[in-house]
C-alpha positions as CSV (number, residue, x, y, z in Angstrom):
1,X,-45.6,88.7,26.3
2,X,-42.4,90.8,25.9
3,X,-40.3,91.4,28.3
4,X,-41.0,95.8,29.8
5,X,-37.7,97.7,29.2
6,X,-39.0,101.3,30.1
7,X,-41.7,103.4,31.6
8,X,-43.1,104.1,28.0
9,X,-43.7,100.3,27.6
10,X,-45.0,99.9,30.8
11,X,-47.6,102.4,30.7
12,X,-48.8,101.2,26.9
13,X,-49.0,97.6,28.5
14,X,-51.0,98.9,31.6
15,X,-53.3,100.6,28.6
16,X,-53.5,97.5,26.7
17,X,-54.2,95.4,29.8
18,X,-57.2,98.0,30.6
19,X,-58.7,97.7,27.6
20,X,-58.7,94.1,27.3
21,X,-59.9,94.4,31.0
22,X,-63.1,96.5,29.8
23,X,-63.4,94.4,26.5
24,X,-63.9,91.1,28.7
25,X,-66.4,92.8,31.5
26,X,-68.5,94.1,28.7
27,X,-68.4,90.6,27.1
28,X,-69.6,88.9,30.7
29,X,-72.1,91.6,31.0
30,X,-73.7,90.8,27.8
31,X,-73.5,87.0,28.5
32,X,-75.3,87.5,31.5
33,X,-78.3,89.6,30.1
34,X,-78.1,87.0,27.4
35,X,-79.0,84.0,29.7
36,X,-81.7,86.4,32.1
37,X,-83.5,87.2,28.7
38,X,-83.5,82.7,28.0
39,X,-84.6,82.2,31.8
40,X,-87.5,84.5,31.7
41,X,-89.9,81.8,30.8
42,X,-88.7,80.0,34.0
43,X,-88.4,82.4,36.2
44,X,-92.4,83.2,35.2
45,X,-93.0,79.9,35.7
46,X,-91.6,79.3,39.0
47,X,-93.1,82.8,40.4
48,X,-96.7,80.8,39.8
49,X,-95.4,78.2,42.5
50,X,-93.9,80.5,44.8
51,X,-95.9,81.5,48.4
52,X,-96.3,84.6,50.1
53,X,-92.7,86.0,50.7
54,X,-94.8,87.3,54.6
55,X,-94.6,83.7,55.5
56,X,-92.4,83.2,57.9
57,X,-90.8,79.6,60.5
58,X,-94.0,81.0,62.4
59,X,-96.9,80.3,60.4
60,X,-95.6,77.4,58.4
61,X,-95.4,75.9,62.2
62,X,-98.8,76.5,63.3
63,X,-100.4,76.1,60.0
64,X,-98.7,72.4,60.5
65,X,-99.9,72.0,63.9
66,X,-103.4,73.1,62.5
67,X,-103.4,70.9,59.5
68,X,-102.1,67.5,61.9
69,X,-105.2,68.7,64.5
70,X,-107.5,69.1,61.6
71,X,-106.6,65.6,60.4
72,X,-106.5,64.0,64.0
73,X,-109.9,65.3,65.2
74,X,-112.1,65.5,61.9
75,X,-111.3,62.9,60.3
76,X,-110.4,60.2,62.4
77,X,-112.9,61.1,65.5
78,X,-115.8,63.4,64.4
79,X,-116.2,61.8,60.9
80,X,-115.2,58.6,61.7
81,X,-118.3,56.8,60.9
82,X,-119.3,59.8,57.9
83,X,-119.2,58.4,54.0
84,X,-115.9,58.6,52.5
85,X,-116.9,61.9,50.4
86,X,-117.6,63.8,54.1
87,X,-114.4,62.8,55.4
88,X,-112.6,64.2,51.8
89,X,-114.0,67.1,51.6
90,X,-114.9,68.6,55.3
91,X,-110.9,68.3,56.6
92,X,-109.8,69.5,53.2
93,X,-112.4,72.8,53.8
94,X,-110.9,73.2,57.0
95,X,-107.8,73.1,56.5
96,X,-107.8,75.7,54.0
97,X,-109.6,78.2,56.2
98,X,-107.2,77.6,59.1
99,X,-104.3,78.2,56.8
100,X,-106.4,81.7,56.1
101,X,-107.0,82.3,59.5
102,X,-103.3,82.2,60.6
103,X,-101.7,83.8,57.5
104,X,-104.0,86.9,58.5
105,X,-103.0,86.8,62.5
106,X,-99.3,86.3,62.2
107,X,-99.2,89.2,59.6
């Protein structure tokens, strides 16, 4: 860079130093819809795994409480003495209709 002597250089470096400026943002704005466009198949993906965004610390706590009471009295008390198939598949019912019952009270 070469040293500014008057105001006529100054200005025509503060034009050159704009333009550069725009050059380079319109660069990193293309970079970045670049690499959104290559994550889209991700970002798909992971929206599959992701839960209700309504959840909240409130229903993930009592749908944990629900699930360790489910476990505790079915399967180790009521069904204690059921076939192994009973004991699979009556908690697993129960738990998913506890986890509906509380999603649909807390909302």
């Amino acid at each position: 860079m070469k040293k500014i002597n008057n105001y006529k250089e100054l200005v025509a470096e503060r034009m050159r130093v704009q333009r550069e400026l725009e050059l380079n943002k319109a660069g990193i704005t293309e970079e970045i819809r670049e690499i959104k466009d290559k994550l889209k198949p991700v970002t798909g993906l992971l929206s599959i795994f992701n839960t209700d965004k309504k959840s909240s610390f409130k229903s993930t706590a009592m749908q944990v409480g629900a699930n360790i009471g489910i476990d505790v009295l079915l399967r180790n008390t009521l069904l204690g003495r059921a076939s192994w198939l009973t004991r699979l598949i009556v908690p697993f019912i129960a738990k998913k209709l506890s986890s509906k019952v509380i999603e649909k009270t807390v909302d």
